[in-house]
C-alpha positions in Angstrom: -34.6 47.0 -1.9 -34.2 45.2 1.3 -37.6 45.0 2.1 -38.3 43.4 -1.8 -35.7 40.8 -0.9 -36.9 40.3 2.5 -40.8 39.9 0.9 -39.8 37.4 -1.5 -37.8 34.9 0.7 -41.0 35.3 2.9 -43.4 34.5 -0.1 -40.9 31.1 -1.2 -40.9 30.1 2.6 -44.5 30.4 2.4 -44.8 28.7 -0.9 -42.3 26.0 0.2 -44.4 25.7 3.7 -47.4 24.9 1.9 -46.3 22.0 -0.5 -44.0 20.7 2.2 -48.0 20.2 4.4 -50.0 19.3 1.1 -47.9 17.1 -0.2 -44.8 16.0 1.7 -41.3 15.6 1.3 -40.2 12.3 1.8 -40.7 9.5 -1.1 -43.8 7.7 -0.2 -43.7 3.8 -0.1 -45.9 1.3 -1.1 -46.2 -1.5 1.9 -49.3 -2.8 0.5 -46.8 -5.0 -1.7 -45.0 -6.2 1.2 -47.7 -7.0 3.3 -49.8 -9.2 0.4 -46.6 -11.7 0.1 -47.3 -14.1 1.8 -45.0 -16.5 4.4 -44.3 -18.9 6.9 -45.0 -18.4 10.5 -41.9 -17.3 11.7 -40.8 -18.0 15.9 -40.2 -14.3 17.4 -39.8 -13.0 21.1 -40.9 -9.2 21.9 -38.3 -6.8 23.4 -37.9 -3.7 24.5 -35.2 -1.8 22.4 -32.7 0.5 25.1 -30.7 3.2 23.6 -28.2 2.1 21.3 -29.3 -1.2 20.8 -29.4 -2.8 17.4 -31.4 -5.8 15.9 -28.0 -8.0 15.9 -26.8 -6.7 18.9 -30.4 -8.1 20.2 -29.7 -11.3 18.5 -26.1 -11.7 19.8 -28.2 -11.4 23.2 -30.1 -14.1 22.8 -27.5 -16.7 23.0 -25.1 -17.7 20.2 -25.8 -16.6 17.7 -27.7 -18.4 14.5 -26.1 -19.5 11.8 -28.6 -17.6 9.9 -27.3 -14.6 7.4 -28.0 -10.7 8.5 -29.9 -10.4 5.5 -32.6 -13.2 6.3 -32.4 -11.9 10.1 -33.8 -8.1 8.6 -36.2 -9.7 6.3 -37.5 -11.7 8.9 -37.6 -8.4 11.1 -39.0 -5.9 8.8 -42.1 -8.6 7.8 -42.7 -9.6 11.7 -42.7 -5.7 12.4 -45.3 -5.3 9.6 -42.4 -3.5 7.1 -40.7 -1.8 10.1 -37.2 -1.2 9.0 -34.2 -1.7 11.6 -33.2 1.8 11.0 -36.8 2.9 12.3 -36.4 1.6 15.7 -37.1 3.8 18.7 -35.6 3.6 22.2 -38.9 1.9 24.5 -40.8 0.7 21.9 -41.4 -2.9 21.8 -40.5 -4.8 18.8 -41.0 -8.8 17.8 -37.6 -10.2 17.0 -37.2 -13.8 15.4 -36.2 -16.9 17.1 -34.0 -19.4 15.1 -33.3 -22.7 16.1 -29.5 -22.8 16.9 -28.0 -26.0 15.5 -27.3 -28.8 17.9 -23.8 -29.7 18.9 -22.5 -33.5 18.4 
């Protein structure tokens, strides 16, 4: 009896093995849509993400920071990083992050 079980979790590990390599898990995305759109030119400056570092904890380096909402500031870094999500950031990679004009003081 043991050996039966331990033959059929071996055949379903198999099994499962096999679809996970053919066919994948994860969702698949279309970026084809993303990258068609098109848009303005946007200002960026390239940086090397350290451990722990976020896009608007980069931003808050940069100087003040703009007066510019979070959403814009990850639409603007997802289609500079060619659909590049902020979640998919790696420690040492270098990434382009947009420049915004802060507003002037008077």
């Amino acid at each position: 009896m043991k050996r039966a079980i331990g033959l059929l979790l071996f055949g379903i590990s198999i099994v499962s093995v096999f679809v996970d390599v053919r066919f994948g898990t994860l969702p698949s995305t279309d970026k084809t849509t993303e990258q068609v759109v098109t848009h303005q030119q946007i200002p960026y400056q390239e940086m090397i993400v350290k451990r722990g570092d976020t896009v608007l904890s980069i931003m808050e380096r940069q100087g003040a920071f703009p007066n510019v909402s979070i959403e814009q500031i990850v639409q603007d870094f997802i289609r500079l990083n060619d659909g590049l999500t902020p979640e998919e950031m790696k420690p040492g990679n270098v990434y382009k992050f947009p420049v915004y004009e802060l507003p002037n003081s008077e």
